[in-house]
Backbone as a printed PyTorch tensor [residue, N CA C, xyz], in Angstrom:
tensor([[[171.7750, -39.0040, -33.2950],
         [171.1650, -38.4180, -32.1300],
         [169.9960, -39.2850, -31.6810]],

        [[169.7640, -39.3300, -30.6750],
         [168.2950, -40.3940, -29.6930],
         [167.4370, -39.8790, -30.7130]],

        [[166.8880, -40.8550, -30.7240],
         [165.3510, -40.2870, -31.2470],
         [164.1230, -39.7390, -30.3060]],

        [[164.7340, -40.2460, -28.4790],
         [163.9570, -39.7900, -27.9800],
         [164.0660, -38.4110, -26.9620]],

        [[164.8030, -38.0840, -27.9900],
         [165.4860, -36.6050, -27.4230],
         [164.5570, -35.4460, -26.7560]],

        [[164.5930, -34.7540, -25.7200],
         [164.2810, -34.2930, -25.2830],
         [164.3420, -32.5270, -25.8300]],

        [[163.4650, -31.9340, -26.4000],
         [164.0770, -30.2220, -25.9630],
         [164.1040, -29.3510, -24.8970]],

        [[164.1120, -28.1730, -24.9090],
         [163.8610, -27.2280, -23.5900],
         [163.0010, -27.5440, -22.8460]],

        [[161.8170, -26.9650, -23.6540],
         [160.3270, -26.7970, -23.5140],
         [159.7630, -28.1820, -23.0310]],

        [[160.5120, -29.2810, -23.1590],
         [160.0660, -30.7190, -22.6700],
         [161.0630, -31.1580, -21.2580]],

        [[162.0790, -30.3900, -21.3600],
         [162.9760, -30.8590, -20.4380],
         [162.0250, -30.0630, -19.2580]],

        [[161.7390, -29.0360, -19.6390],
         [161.3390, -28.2640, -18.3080],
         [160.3360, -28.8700, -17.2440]],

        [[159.5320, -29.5660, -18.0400],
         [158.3390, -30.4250, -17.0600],
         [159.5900, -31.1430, -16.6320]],

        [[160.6960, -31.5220, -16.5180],
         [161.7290, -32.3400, -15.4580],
         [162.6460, -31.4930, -14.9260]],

        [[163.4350, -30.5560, -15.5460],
         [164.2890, -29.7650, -14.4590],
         [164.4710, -28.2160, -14.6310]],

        [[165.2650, -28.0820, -13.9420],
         [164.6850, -26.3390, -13.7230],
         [166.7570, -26.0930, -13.5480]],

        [[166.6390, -24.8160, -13.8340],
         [168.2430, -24.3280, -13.4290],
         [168.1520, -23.7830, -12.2010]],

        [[169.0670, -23.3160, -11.8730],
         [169.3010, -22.7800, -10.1280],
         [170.8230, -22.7910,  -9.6180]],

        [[170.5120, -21.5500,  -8.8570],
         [172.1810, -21.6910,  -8.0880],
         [172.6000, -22.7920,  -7.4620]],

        [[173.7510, -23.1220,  -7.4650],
         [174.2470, -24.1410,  -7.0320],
         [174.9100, -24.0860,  -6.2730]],

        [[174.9090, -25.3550,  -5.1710],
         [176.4970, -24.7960,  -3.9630],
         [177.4030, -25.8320,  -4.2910]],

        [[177.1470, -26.2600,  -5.7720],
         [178.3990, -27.2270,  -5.8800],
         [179.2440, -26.1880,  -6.6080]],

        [[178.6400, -25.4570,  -7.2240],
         [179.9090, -24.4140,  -8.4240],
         [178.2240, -23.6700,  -9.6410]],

        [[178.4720, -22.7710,  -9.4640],
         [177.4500, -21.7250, -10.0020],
         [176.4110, -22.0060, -10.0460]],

        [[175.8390, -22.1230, -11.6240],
         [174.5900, -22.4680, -11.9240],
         [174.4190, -23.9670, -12.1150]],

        [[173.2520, -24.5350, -11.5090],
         [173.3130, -26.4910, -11.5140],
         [171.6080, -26.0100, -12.2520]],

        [[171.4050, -27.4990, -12.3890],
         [170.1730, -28.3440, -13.0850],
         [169.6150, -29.3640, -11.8480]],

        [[168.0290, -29.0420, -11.4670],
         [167.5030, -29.0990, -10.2040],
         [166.2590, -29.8990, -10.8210]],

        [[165.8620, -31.0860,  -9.8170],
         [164.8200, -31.9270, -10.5990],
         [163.9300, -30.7910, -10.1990]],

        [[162.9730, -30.9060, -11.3640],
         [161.4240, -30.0430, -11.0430],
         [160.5470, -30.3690, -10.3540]],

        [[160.9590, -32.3110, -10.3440],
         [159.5890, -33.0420,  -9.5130],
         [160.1900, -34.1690,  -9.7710]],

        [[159.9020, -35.2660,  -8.8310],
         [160.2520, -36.8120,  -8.2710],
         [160.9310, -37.3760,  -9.5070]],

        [[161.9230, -37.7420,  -9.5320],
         [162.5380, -38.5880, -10.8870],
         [162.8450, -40.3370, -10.3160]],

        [[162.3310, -41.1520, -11.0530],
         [162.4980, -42.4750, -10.5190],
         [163.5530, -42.9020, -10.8700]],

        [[164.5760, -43.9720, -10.4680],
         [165.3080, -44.4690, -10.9890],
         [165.5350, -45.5300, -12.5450]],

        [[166.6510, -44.4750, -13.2200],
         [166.3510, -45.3210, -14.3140],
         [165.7140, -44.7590, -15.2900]],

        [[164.8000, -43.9050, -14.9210],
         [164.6280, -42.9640, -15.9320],
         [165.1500, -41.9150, -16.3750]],

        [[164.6820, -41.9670, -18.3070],
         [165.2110, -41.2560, -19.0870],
         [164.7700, -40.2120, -18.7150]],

        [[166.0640, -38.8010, -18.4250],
         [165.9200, -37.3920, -18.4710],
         [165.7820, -36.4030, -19.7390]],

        [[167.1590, -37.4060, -20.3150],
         [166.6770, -36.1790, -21.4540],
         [168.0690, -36.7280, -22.4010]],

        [[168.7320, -35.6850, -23.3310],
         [169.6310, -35.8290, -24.2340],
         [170.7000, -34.6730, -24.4120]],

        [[171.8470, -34.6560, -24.3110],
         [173.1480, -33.4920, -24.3720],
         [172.9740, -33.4380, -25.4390]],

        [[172.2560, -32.3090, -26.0940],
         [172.6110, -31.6850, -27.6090],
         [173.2320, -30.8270, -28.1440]],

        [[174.3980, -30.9390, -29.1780],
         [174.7310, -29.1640, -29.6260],
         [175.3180, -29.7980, -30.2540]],

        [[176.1780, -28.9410, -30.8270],
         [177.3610, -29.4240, -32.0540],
         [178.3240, -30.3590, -31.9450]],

        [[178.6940, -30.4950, -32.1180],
         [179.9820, -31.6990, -32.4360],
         [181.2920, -30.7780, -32.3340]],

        [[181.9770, -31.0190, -31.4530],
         [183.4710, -30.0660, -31.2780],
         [184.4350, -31.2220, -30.8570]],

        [[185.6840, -30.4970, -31.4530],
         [187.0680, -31.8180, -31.5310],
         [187.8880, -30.3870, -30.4110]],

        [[186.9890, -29.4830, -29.7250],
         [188.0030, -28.5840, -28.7750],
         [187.3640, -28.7370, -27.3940]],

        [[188.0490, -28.8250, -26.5140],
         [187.7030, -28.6940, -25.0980],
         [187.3360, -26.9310, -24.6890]],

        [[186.1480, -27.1950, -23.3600],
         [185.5730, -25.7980, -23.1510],
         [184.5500, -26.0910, -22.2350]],

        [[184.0930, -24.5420, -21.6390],
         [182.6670, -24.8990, -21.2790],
         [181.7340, -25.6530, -21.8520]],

        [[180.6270, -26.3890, -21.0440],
         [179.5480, -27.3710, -21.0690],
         [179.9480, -27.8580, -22.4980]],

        [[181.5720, -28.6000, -22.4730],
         [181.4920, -29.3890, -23.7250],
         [181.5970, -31.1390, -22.8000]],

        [[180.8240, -31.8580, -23.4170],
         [180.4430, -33.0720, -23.1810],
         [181.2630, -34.3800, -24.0460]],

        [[182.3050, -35.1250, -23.6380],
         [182.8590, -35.3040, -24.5090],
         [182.5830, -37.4110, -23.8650]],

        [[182.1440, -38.2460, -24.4110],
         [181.7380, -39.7800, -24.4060],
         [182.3390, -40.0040, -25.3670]],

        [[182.0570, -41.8430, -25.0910],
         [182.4310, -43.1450, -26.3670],
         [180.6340, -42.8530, -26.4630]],

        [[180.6450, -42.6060, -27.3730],
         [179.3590, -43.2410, -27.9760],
         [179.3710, -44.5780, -28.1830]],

        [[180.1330, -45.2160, -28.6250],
         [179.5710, -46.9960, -28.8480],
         [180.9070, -47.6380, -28.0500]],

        [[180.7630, -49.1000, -28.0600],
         [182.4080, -49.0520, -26.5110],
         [183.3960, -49.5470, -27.3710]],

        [[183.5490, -49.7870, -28.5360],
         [184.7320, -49.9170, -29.0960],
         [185.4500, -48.8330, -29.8810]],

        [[184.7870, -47.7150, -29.8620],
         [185.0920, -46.5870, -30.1670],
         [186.7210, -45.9690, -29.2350]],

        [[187.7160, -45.4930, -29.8620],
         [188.9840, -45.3400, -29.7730],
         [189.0920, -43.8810, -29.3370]],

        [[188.1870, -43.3840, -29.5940],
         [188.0540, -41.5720, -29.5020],
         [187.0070, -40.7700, -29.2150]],

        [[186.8840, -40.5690, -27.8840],
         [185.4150, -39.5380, -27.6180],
         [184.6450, -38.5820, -28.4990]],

        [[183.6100, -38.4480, -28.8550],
         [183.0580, -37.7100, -29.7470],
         [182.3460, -36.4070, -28.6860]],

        [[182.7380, -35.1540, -28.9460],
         [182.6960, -34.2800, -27.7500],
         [181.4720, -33.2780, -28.7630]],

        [[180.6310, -32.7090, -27.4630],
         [179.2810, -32.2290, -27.9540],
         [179.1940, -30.7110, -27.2650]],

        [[178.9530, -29.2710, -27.9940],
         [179.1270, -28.0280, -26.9880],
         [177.6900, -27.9890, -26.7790]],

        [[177.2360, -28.5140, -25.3710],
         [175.8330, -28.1600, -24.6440],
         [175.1130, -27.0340, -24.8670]],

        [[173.8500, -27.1990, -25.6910],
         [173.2660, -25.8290, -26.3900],
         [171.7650, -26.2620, -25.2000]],

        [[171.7440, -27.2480, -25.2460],
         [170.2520, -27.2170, -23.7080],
         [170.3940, -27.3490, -22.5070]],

        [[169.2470, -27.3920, -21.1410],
         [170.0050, -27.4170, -20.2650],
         [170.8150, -28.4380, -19.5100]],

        [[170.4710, -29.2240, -19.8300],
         [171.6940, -30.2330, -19.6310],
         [173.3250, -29.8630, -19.3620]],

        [[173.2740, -28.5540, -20.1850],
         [174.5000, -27.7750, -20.0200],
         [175.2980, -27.1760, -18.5900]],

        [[173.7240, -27.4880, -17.7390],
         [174.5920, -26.9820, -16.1580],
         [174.0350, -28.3640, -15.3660]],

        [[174.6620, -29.5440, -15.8950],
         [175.2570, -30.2470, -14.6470],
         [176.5170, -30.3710, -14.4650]],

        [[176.4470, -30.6480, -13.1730],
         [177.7870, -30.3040, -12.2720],
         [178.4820, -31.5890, -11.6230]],

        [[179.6490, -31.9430, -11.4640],
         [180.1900, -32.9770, -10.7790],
         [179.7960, -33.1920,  -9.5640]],

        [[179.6860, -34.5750,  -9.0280],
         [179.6950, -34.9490,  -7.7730],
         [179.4520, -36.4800,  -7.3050]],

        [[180.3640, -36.6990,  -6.4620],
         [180.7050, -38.5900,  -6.6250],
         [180.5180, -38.8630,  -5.0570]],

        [[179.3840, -39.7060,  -5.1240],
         [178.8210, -40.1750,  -6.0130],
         [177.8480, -39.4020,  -6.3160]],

        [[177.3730, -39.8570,  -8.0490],
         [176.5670, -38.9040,  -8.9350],
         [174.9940, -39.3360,  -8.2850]],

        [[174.3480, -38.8840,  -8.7450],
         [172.6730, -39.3500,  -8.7110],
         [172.3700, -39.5820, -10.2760]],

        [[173.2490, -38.8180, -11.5720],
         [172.8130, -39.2960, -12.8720],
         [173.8010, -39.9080, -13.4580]],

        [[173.7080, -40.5680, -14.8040],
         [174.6970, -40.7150, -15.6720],
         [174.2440, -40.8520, -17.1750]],

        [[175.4070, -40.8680, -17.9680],
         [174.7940, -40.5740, -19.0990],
         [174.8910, -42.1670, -20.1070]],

        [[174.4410, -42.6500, -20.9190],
         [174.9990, -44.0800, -21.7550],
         [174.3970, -42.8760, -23.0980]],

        [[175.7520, -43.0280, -23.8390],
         [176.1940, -42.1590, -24.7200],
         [176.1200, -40.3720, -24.1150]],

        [[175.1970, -40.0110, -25.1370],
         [174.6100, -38.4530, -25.0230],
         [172.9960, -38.6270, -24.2330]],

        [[172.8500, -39.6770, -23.7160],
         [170.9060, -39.6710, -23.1810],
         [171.5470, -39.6730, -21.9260]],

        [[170.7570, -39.2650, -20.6110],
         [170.9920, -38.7660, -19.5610],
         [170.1910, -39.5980, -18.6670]],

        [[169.9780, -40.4050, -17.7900],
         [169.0030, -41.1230, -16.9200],
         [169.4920, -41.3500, -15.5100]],

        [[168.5250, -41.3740, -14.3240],
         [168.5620, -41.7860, -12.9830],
         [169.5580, -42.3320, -13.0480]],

        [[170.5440, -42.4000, -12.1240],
         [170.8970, -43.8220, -11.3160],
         [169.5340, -44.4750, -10.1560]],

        [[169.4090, -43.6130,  -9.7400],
         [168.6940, -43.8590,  -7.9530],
         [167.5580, -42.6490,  -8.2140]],

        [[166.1960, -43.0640,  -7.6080],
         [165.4130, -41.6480,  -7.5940],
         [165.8850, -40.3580,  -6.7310]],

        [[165.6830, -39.5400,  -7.5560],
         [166.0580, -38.0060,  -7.5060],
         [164.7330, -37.1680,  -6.8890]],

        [[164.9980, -36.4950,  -5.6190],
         [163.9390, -35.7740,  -5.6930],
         [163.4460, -34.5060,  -5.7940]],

        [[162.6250, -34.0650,  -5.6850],
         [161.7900, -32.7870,  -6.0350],
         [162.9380, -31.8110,  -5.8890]],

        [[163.7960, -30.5200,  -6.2440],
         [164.9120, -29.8620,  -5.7500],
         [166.2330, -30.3630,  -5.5350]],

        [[166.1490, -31.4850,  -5.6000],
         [167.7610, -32.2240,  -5.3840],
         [168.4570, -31.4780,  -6.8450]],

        [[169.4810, -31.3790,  -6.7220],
         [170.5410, -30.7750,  -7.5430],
         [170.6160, -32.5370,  -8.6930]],

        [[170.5000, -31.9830,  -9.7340],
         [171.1460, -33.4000, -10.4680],
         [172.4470, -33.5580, -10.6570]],

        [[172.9670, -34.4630, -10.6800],
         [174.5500, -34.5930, -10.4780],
         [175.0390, -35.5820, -11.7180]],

        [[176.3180, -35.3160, -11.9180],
         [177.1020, -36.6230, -13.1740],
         [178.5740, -36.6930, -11.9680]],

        [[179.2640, -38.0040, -12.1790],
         [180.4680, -37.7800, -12.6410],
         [181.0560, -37.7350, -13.8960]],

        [[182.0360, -36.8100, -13.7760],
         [182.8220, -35.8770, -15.0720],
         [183.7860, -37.2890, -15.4800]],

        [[184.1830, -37.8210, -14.2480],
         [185.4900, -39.0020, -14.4310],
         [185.0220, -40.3020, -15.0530]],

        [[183.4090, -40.7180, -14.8360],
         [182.8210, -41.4410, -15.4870],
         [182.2240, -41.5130, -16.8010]],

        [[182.0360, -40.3760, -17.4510],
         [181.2660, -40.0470, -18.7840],
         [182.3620, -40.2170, -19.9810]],

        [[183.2670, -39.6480, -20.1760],
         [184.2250, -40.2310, -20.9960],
         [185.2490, -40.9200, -20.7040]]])
């Protein structure tokens, strides 16, 4: 896991939850995010099953088989949309492009694993 992992209580000085008009509940910057910067980290268990807010990457790129994670923070409600404004390199989460104050944070789903 990052070492510079983020929890709740730390994520929150960066994003906030909120309805979404992409599909329910999304993850909303709290305040100006620059590009490139680190947001935060997808944490939870380790699952070999598909499901809600399960997160499934190559952790390293010669890796043969996604290592899939069930989202226990909020990281758990981002939502698709291409093009994204975030992405993830492994399980850490960072800018593409600055994000601002209320913008919905976004991934693509087709890009992460």
């Amino acid at each position: 896991m990052s070492d510079r992992r983020r929890h709740d209580h730390e994520l929150e000085a960066l994003v906030r939850i909120g309805e979404s008009l992409i599909h329910g509940t999304g993850l909303f910057a709290a305040c100006d995010i620059a590009a490139g910067s680190y947001i935060g980290t997808f944490h939870g268990p380790e699952t070999d099953s598909d499901g809600g807010h399960v997160l499934w990457v190559y952790e390293h790129p010669k890796d043969t088989e996604p290592v899939g994670r069930q989202g226990e923070n909020l990281l758990r409600f981002l939502n698709h949309a291409v093009p994204s404004n975030a992405e993830f390199d492994g399980f850490d989460l960072y800018a593409r492009r600055p994000i601002v104050a209320g913008e919905e944070i976004t991934i693509d789903y087709e890009g992460v694993a």
